[in-house]
C-alpha positions in Angstrom: -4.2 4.7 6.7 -2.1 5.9 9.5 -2.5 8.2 12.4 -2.2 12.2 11.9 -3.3 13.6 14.9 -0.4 16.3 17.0 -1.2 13.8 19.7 0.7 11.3 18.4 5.0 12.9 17.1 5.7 12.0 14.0 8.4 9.7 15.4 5.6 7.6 17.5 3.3 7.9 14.0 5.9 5.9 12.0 6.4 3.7 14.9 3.1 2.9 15.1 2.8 2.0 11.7 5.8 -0.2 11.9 4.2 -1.8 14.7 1.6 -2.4 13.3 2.9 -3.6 10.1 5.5 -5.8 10.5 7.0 -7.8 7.7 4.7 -10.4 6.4 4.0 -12.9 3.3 2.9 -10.1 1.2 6.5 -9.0 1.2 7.8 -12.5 1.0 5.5 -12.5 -2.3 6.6 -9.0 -4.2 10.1 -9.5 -3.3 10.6 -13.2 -4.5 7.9 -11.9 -8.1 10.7 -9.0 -8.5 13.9 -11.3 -7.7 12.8 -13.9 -9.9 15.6 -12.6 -12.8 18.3 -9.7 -12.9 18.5 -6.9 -10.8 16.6 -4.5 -12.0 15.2 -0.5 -11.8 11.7 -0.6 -9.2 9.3 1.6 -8.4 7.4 1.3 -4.6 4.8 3.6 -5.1 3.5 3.8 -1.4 6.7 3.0 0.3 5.6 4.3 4.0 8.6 3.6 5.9 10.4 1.9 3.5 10.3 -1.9 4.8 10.0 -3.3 1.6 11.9 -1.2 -0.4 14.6 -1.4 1.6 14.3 -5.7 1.4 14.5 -4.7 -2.9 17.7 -2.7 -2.4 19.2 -5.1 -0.3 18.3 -8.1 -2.8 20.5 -5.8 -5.6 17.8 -3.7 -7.5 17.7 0.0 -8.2 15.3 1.1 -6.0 13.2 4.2 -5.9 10.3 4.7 -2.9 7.4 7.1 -3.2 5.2 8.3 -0.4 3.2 11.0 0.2 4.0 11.3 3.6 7.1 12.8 4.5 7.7 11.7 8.3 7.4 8.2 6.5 9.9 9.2 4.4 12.5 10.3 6.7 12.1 7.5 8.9 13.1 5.3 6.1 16.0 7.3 5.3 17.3 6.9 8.8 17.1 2.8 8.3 20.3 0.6 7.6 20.6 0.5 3.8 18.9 3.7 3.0 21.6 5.2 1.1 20.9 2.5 -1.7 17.5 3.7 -2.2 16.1 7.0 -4.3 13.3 8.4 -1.7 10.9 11.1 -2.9 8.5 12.7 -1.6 5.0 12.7 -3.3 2.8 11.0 -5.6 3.1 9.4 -9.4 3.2 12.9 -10.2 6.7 13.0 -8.7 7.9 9.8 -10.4 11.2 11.2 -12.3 10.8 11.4 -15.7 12.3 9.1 -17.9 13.2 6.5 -15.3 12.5 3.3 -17.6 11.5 1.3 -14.4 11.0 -2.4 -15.3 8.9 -3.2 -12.4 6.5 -0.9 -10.2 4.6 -2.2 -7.1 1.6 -0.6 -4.8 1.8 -2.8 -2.1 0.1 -3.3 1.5 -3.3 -1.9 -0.3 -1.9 1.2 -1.0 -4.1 1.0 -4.5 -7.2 0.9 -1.7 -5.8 4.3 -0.2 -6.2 6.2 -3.8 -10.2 6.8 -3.6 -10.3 9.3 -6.0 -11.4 8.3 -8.7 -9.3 11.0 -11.4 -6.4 10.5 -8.8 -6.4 6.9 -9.7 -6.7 6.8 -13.3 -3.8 9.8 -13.6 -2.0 7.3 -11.2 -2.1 4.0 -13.6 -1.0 6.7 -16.4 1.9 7.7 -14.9 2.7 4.4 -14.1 2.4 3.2 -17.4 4.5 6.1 -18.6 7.1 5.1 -15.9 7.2 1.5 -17.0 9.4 -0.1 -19.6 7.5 -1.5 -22.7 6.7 -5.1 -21.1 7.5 -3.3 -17.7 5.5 -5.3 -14.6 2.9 -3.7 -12.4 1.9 -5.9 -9.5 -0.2 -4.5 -6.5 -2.7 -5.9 -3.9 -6.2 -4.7 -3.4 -8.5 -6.3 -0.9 -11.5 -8.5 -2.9 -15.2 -6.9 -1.7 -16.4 -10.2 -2.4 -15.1 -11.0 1.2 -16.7 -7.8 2.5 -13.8 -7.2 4.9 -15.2 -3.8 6.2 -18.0 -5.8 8.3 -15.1 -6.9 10.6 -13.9 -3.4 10.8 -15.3 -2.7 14.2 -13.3 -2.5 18.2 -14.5 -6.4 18.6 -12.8 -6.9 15.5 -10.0 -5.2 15.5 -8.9 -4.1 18.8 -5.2 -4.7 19.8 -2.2 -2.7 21.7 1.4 -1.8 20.1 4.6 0.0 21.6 5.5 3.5 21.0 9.2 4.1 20.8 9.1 5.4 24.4 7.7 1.9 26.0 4.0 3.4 26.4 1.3 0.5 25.2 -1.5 2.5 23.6 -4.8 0.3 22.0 -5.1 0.5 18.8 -8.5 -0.5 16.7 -10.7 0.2 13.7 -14.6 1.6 13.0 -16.2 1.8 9.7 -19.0 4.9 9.4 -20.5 4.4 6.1 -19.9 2.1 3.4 -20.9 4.0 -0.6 -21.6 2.2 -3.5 -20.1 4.5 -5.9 -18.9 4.0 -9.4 -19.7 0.3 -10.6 -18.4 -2.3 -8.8 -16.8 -0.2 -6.6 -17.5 0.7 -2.8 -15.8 3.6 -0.4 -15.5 2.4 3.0 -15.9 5.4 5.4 -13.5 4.2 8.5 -12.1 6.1 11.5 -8.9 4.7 13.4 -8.1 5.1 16.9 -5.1 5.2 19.3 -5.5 5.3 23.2 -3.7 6.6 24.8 -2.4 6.0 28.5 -3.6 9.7 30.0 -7.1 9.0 28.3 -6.4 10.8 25.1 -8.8 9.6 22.3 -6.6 10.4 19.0 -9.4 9.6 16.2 -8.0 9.8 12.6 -10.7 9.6 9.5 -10.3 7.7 6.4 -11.6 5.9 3.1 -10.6 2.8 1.2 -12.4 2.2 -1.8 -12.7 -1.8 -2.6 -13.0 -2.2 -6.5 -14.0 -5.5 -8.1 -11.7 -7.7 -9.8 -14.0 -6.7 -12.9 -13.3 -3.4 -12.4 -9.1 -3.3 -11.7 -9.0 -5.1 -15.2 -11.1 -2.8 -17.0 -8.8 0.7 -15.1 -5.8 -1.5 -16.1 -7.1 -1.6 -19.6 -8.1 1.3 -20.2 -4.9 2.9 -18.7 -2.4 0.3 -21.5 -2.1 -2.8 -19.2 -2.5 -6.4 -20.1 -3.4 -8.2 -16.9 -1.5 -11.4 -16.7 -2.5 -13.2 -13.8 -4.8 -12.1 -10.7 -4.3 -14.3 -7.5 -6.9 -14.6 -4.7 -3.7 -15.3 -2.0 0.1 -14.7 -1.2 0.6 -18.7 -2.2 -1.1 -17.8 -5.6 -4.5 -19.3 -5.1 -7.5 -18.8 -7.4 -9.6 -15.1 -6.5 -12.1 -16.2 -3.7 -9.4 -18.4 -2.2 -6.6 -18.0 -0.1 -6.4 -14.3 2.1 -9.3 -12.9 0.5 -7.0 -10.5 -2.0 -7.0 -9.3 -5.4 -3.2 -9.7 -6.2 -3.0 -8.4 -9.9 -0.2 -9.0 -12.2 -0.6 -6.7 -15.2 2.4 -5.8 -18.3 2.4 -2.8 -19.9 1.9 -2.4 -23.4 
């Protein structure tokens, strides 16, 4: 979830978000799963500004990054090593057809961002359709076990980061409402808000939906995965160890 208020320019948006999400053992994790062999074709579905995919690239895979949101987009294309990388704009509905990708990723919770629920299930289709028979899907969803929206608040959360300008602006989180919807499932209702220096409030609404371990491995199923391994942290440790992650592994069929 990122800021999309005109208060903020799309430049100071992406900013933000890099800011905000700097690189991390997440990325230490995909990129070493991915390296492990050849060089190979990978999809980042979720690519935001492109800090992983442009990590992929760099390592010697043929990279394509998806993102629905094109100022992300175009600030990754103006990043050192862009011109490796495929960059659409758009969904799984825009992954090219054909493409024969032998590994796909969602990273940074971008599985989380997909709450509805017939978006999701056309997304792990098209995934399947984009992988390679034995093709890998890894992606990271945050366990609800851990109930991580309950620290969701401006105690919690509160912080400051620097727009490309030097202006420090604060920067923290609020959940509204939390659903239980489909089983095993719950949509977390959360706003996210940037201060600015002048006073201006910018408030930008969201969801997240958490969904059980239980529950990715029967979507997964149902959409021609075989899960392989589902980790609870970046350093592989049992589910309710470790970060507090669902880190699933899955093959396709």
């Amino acid at each position: 979830m990122s800021p999309t208020s005109p208060a903020l320019s799309d430049d100071d948006r992406t900013a933000l978000y890099d800011a905000q999400n700097a690189w991390a053992s997440d990325d230490d994790f995909f990129l070493a799963l991915v390296s492990g062999g050849e060089a190979s074709r990978v999809l980042d579905l979720g690519c935001g500004t492109g800090r992983l995919t442009l990590a992929l690239a760099a390592a010697g895979h043929r990279v394509t990054g998806i993102d629905p949101d094109g100022a992300a987009v175009a600030a990754a294309r103006r990043k050192p090593g862009a011109d490796a990388v495929v960059w659409v704009v758009g969904t799984s509905e825009q992954i090219p057809p054909g493409a024969g990708f032998d590994a796909a990723l969602m990273t940074a919770h971008v599985a989380q961002a997909i709450a509805d629920e017939g978006m999701w299930r056309g997304t792990l289709d098209d995934l399947h359709a984009a992988l390679v028979p034995g093709g890998l899907l890894a992606f990271d969803s945050r366990d609800p076990a851990r109930r991580a929206w309950e620290r969701w608040n401006r105690e919690g959360s509160h912080g400051t980061e620097t727009l490309l300008d030097g202006t420090t602006v604060e920067v923290w989180h609020e959940v509204s409402a939390v659903d239980d919807g489909a089983p095993d499932t719950w949509l977390v209702h959360l706003a996210e808000h940037t201060l600015l220096p002048d006073g201006t409030h910018v408030v930008d609404d969201g969801e997240l939906v958490f969904r059980s371990e239980a529950r990715l491995r029967a979507d997964l199923a149902a959409a021609g995965f075989v899960v392989e391994q589902v980790y609870g942290g970046w350093d592989r440790q049992p589910v309710g160890e470790g970060a507090g992650e669902l880190i699933v592994l899955a093959r396709r069929v």
